[in-house]
C-alpha positions in Angstrom: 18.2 -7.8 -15.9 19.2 -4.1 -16.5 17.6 -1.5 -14.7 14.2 0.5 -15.8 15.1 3.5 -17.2 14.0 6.5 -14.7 12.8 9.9 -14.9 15.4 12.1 -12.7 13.2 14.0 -9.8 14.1 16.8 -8.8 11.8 19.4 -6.4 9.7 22.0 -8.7 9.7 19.2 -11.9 6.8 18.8 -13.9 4.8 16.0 -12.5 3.2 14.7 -16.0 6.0 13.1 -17.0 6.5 11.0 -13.7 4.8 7.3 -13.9 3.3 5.2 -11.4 3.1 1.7 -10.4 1.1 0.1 -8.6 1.6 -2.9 -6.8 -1.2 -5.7 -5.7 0.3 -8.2 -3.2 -3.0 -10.9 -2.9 -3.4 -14.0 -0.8 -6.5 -16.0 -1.0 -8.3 -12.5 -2.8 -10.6 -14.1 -4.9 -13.6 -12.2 -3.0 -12.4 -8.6 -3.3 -9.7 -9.0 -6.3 -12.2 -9.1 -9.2 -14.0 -5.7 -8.3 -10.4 -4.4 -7.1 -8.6 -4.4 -10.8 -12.2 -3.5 -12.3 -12.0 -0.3 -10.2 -8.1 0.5 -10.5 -8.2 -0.1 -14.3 -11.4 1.5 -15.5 -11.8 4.5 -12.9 -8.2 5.3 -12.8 -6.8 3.8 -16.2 -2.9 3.7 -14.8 -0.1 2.4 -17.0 1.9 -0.4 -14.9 -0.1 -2.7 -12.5 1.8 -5.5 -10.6 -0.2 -8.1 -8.7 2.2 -10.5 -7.1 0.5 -13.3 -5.7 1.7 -15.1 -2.5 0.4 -18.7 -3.1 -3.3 -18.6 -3.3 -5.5 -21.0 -2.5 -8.4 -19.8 -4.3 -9.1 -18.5 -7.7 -6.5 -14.7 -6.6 -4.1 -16.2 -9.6 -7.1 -16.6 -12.2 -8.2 -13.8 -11.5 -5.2 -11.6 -12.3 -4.0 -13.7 -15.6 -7.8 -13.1 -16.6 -7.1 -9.3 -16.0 -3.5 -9.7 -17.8 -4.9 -10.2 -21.2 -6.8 -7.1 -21.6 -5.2 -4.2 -19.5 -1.3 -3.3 -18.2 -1.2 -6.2 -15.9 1.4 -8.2 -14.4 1.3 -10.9 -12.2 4.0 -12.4 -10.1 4.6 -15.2 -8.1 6.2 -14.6 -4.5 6.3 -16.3 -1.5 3.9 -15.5 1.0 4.3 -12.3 2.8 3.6 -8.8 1.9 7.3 -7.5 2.5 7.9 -10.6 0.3 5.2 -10.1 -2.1 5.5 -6.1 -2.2 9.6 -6.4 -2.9 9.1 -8.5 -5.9 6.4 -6.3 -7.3 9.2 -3.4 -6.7 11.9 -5.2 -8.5 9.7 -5.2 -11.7 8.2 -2.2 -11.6 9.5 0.2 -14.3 7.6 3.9 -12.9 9.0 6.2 -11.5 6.9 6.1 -8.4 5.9 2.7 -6.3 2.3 2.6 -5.0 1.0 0.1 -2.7 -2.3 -1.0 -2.4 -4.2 -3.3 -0.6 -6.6 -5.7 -3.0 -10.0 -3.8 -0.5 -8.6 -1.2 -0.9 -9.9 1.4 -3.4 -8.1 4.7 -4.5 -9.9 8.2 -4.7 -10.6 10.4 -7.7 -7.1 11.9 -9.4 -5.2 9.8 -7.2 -2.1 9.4 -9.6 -2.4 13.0 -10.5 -2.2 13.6 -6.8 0.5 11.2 -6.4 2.6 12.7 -9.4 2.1 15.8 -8.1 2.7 15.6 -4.2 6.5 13.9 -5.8 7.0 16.4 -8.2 6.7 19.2 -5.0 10.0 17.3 -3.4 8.4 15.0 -1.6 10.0 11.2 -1.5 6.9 9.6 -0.8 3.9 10.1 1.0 0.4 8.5 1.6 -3.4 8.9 1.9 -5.6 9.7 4.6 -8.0 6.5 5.2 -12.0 6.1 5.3 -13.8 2.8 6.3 -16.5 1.5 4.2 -19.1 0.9 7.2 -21.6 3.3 7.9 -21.3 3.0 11.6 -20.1 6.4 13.4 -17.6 4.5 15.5 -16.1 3.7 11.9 -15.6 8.0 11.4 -14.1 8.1 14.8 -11.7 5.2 14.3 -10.6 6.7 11.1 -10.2 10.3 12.3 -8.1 8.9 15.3 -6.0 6.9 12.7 -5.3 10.2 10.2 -4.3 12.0 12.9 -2.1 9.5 14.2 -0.2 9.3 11.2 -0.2 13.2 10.3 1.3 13.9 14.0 3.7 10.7 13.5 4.6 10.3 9.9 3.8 6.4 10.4 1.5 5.5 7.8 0.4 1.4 7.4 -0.4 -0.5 4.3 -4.2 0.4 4.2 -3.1 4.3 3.7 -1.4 3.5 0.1 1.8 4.1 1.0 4.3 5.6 -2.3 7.5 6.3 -2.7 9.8 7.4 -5.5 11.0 4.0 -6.6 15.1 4.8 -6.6 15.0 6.0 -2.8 13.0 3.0 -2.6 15.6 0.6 -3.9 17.9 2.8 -1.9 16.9 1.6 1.1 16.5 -2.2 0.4 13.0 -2.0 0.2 10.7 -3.6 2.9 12.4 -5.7 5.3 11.1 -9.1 4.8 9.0 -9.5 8.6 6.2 -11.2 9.3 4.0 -7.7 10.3 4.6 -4.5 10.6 6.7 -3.8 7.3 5.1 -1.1 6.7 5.7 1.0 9.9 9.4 -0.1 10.0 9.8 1.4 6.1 7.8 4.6 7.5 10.4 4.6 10.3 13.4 4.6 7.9 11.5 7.0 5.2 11.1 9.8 8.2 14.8 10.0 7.9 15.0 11.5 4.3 11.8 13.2 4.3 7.9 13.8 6.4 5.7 12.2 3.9 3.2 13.7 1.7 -0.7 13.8 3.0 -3.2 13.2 0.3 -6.2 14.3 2.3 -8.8 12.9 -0.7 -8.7 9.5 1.2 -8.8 6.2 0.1 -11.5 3.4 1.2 -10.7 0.5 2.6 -12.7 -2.4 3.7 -14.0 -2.6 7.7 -14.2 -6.6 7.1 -11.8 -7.5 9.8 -13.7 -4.7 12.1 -16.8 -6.6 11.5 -15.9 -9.9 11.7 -13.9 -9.5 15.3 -15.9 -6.1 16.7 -14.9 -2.4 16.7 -13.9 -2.6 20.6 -11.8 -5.9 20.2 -10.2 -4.9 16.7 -8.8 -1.6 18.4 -7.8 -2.9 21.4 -5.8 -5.6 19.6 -3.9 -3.5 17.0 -3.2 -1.3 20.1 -1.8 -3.8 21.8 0.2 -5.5 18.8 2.5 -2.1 17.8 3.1 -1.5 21.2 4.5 -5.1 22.0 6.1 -4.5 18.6 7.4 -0.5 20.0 8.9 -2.8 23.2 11.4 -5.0 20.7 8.4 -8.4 20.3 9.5 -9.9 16.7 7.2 -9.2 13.8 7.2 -13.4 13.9 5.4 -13.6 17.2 2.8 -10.8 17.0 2.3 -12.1 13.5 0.6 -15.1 15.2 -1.9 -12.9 17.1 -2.9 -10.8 14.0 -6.6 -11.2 13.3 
C-alpha cells in the first residue's frame, strides 16, 4: 500500500489545512459505543474515524459497520490489545494528525480546531486535560491531581486523548505492542522530541471503573501498578491485576 499523502508541518503553518484522525480501539463496547460515534460524529463532524475492533464479544462490531454506512467510518479488525488495536488504526489513517480516544470518552467543544491548532504552533503532539463524569467531589480532586501530574510530567494516559502528528508517529514505530501501559511508554519516547501540548478544555471520561471498584481502592491500585511498572514489572504481569 503506498503511503497517505501528508501535509508538510512546519512551526507557524496554517492549521486549517491539517486533518485529523481519530482512532476508536473497542472491546466488548456495545454499552458506551453507540452514544460514543453519535457524539464524535454529530457534535464534532470530523473527516476520518477509525474504529478498530479487538474481537468483540458483543454487538462493538455491529455497531461500528451500522455507523460505516452513513458517516466517515472505518472499522478494522485487530487483535486484542490497544497497542495492537491503536497501531492498526495508525497504519490506515490518512490525516495528518492521530487522535486517540477512548470509546467513554467524549471530546470538548472545538477540539479538532484546538488540536490543529496546538500542531500548527510546533508542537508534535499533545493531549487534554481530563474530567470525570461523577458528581462526587472526590472525582474533582482525583482529576485535578491527575492534570497536574501530567502537566509537571509530560506523561499523559489513554483517557487524556493523546495526538500526535502522524509521521513522528510512524517515526517512532508507534505504540509498542504491551499488554498496559502503552501509552506512558509512547509519552516517554514523545518527551524526547518535544513537551506535549496542554488542551486545558478537557475531555470527559467515564468514572465506571471508579464506581464499580471504589474511589480509595481504584487510586491505590493504579498507584501501585505504574510504580511496579517504574521498578522494570512487565506490562504482561501487571496487565493481570488491572481492574
Amino acid at each position: 500500500m503506498e503511503p497517505a499523502a501528508q501535509t508538510r508541518i512546519t512551526p507557524g503553518a496554517s492549521s486549517v489545512r491539517l486533518s485529523v484522525a481519530v482512532i476508536l480501539p473497542v472491546r466488548n463496547e456495545a454499552a458506551v459505543l453507540e452514544a460514543a460515534l453519535a457524539d464524535l460524529l454529530v457534535r464534532h463532524d470530523p473527516l476520518e474515524v477509525i474504529v478498530v475492533d479487538g474481537g468483540s464479544h458483543d454487538a462493538s462490531r455491529a455497531i461500528a459497520d451500522g455507523f460505516s454506512s452513513r458517516y466517515p467510518v472505518r472499522v478494522f479488525n485487530a487483535p486484542a490489545g490497544r497497542a495492537l488495536q491503536m497501531n492498526a488504526g495508525a497504519a490506515a489513517a490518512r490525516a495528518d494528525i492521530l487522535l486517540f480516544l477512548h470509546a467513554d470518552t467524549r471530546l470538548p467543544p472545538n477540539a479538532f480546531e484546538r488540536v490543529r491548532d496546538a500542531i500548527g504552533r510546533g508542537h508534535v503532539w499533545g493531549r487534554f486535560d481530563v474530567r470525570l463524569d461523577g458528581a462526587p467531589f472526590a472525582y474533582r480532586v482525583i482529576e485535578g491531581l491527575m492534570n497536574r501530574r501530567s502537566a509537571l510530567t509530560g506523561i499523559a494516559t489513554g483517557d487524556q486523548a493523546i495526538f500526535v502528528r502522524r509521521d513522528v508517529f510512524e517515526s517512532l514505530g508507534g505504540y509498542v505492542p504491551i499488554a498496559l501501559m502503552e501509552d506512558i511508554e509512547l509519552s516517554r519516547r514523545l518527551k524526547r522530541r518535544d513537551r506535549p501540548a496542554r488542551i486545558t478544555d478537557p475531555v470527559k471520561t467515564s468514572a465506571r471503573r471508579w464506581e464499580r471498584y471504589g474511589i480509595v481502592r481504584t487510586v491505590l491500585r493504579m498507584w501501585g501498578l505504574r510504580f511496579l511498572y517504574w521498578v522494570g514489572v512487565s506490562p504482561a504481569r501487571l496487565a493481570r491485576w488491572y481492574p
